[in-house]
C-alpha positions as CSV (number, residue, x, y, z in Angstrom):
1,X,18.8,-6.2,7.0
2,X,20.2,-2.9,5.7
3,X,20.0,-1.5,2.6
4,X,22.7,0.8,1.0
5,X,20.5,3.3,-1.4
6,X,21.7,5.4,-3.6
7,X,20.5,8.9,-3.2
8,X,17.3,8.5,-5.4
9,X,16.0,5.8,-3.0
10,X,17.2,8.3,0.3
11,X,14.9,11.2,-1.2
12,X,11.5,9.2,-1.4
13,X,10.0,10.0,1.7
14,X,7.1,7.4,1.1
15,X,10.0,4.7,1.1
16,X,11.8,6.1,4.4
17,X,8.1,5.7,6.2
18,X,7.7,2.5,5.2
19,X,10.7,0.9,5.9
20,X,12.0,3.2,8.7
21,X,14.8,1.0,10.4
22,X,15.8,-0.8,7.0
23,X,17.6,2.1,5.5
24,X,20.4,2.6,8.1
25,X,23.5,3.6,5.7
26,X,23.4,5.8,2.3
27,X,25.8,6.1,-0.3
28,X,25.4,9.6,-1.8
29,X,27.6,10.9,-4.1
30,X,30.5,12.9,-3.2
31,X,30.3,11.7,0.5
32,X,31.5,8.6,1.0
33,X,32.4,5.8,-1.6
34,X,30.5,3.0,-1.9
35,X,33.4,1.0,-0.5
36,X,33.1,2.9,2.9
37,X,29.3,2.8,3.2
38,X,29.4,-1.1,3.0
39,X,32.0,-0.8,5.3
40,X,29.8,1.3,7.7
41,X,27.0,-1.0,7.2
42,X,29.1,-4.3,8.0
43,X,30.3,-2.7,11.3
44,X,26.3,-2.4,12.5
45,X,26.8,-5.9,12.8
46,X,24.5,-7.0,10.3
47,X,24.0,-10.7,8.4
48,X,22.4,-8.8,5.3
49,X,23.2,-5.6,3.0
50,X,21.2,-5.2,-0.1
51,X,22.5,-3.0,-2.8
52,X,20.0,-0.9,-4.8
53,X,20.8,1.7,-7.8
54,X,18.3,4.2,-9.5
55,X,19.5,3.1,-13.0
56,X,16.2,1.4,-14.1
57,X,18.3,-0.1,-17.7
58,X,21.2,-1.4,-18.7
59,X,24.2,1.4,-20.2
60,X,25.7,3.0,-16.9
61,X,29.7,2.1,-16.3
62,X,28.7,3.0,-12.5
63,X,25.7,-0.1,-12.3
64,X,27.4,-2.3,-14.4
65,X,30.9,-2.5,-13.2
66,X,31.7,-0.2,-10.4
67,X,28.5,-1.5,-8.2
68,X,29.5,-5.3,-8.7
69,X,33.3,-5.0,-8.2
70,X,32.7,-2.7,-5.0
71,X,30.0,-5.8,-3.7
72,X,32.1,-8.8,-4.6
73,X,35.5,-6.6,-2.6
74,X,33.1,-6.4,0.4
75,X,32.2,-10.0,0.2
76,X,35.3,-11.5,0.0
77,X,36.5,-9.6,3.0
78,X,33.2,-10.3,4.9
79,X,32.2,-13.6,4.0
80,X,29.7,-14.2,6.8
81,X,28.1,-11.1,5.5
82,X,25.0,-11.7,2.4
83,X,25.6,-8.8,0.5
84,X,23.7,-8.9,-2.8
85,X,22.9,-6.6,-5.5
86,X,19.4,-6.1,-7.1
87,X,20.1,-5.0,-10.4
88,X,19.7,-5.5,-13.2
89,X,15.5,-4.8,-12.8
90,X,13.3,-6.8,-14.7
91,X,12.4,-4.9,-18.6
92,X,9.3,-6.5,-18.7
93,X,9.0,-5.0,-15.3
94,X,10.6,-1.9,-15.8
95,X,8.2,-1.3,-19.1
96,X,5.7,-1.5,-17.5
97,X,5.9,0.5,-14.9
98,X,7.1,3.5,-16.7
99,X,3.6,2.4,-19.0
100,X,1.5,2.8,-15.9
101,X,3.5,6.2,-15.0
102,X,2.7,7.2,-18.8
103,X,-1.0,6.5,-18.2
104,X,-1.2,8.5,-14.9
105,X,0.0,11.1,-16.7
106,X,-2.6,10.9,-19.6
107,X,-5.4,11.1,-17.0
């Protein structure tokens, strides 16, 4: 599986040691377009790209439509290829964690 991260996900070094060989292509701003970095992950050969964004809620014209149109191009020209994108998260999820960041904080 590969993973294309945005560059939120790329900086957490607790993530990059756990899950080493999953994060083989990055889509960073200003270097590549996220068109090209699912491009570069399709020609490792893979059966499985998950897409994952930093945006946490709804509102962003980037998550909401650039993300899903750039995923469903990709698809269509590489059908054999499960590309999916995990977003929206969860609110109830999302609250919650941002609750238990909240009460770290307070402690």
């Amino acid at each position: 599986m590969i993973k294309i991260l945005t560059h939120w996900y790329s900086s957490m070094p607790w993530y990059r040691a756990k899950y080493p060989k999953k994060i083989l292509e990055q889509f960073k701003t200003g270097q590549m377009n996220l068109d090209e970095a699912l491009e570069r992950a399709v020609a490792r050969d893979v059966d499985q790209i998950v897409v994952v964004t930093p945006m946490m809620t709804r509102g962003g014209e980037h998550a909401e439509v650039d993300i899903p149109a750039a995923v469903r191009r990709a698809q269509v020209r590489h059908p054999s290829v499960s590309i999916s994108y995990v977003w929206p998260f969860d609110s109830v999820e999302v609250a919650e964690f941002l609750a238990g960041q909240i009460n770290l904080a307070l402690h």
